[in-house]
C-alpha positions in Angstrom: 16.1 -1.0 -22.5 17.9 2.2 -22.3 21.6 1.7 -21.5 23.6 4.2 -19.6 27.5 5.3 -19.6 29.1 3.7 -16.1 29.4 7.2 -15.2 25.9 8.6 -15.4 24.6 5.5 -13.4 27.0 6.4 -10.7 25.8 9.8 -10.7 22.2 8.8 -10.4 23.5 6.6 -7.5 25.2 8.7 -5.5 22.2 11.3 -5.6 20.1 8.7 -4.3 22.6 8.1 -1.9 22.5 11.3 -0.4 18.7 12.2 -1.0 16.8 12.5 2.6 15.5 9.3 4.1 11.8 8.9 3.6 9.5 10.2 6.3 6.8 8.1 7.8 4.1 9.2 9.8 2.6 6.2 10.9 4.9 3.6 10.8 2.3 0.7 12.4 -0.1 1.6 9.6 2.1 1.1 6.6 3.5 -1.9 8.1 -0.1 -3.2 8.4 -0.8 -2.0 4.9 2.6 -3.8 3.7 1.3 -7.0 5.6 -2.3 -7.1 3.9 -0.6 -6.3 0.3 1.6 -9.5 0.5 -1.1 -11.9 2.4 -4.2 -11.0 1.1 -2.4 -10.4 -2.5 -4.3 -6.8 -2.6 -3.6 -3.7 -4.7 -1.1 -1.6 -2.0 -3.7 1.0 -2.4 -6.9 -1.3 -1.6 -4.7 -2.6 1.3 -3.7 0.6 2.8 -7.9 1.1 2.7 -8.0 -2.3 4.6 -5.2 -0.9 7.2 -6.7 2.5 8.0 -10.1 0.6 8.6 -9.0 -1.8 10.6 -6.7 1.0 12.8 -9.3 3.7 13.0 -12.0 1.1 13.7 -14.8 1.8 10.9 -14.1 -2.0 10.0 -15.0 -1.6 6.1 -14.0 -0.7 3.2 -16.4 0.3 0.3 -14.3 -0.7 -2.9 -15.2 -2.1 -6.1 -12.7 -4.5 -6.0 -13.8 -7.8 -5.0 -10.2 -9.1 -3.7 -11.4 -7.0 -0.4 -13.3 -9.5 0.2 -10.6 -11.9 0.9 -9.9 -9.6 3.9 -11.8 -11.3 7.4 -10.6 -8.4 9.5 -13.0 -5.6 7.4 -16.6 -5.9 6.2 -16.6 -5.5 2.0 -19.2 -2.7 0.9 -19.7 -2.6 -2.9 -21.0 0.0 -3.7 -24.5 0.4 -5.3 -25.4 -3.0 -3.9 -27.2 -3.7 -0.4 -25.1 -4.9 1.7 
């Protein structure tokens, strides 16, 4: 654990305090994204996959990761095996 002076913590602080907000472009799809991650207990990244099929209506996601499959709103493609 690094330990900081009170001072350089409050300057790290108030940079962050003043830093622009984040930007979202689509705010429905990382909401989705958000709500697979925490339900379906997904990597964010394999969830966001799951949200952008689901919104732009390919309805699977080819991913090596099995925990897709836990997913009922997307088809699971591994790939190199029939599906």
């Amino acid at each position: 654990m690094v330990c900081t002076s009170q001072p350089a913590q409050v300057t790290v602080t108030s940079r962050l305090c003043r830093a622009p907000p984040v930007t979202v472009v689509d705010e429905a799809l990382l909401l989705r994204a958000l709500e697979v991650y925490e339900v379906n207990r997904l990597d964010f990244a394999q969830a966001y996959l799951v949200a952008c099929a689901e919104v732009s209506g390919v309805g699977a996601v080819a991913s090596f990761d099995r925990a897709v499959s836990r997913v009922r709103t997307v088809r699971h493609i591994v790939p190199g095996r029939a599906s």
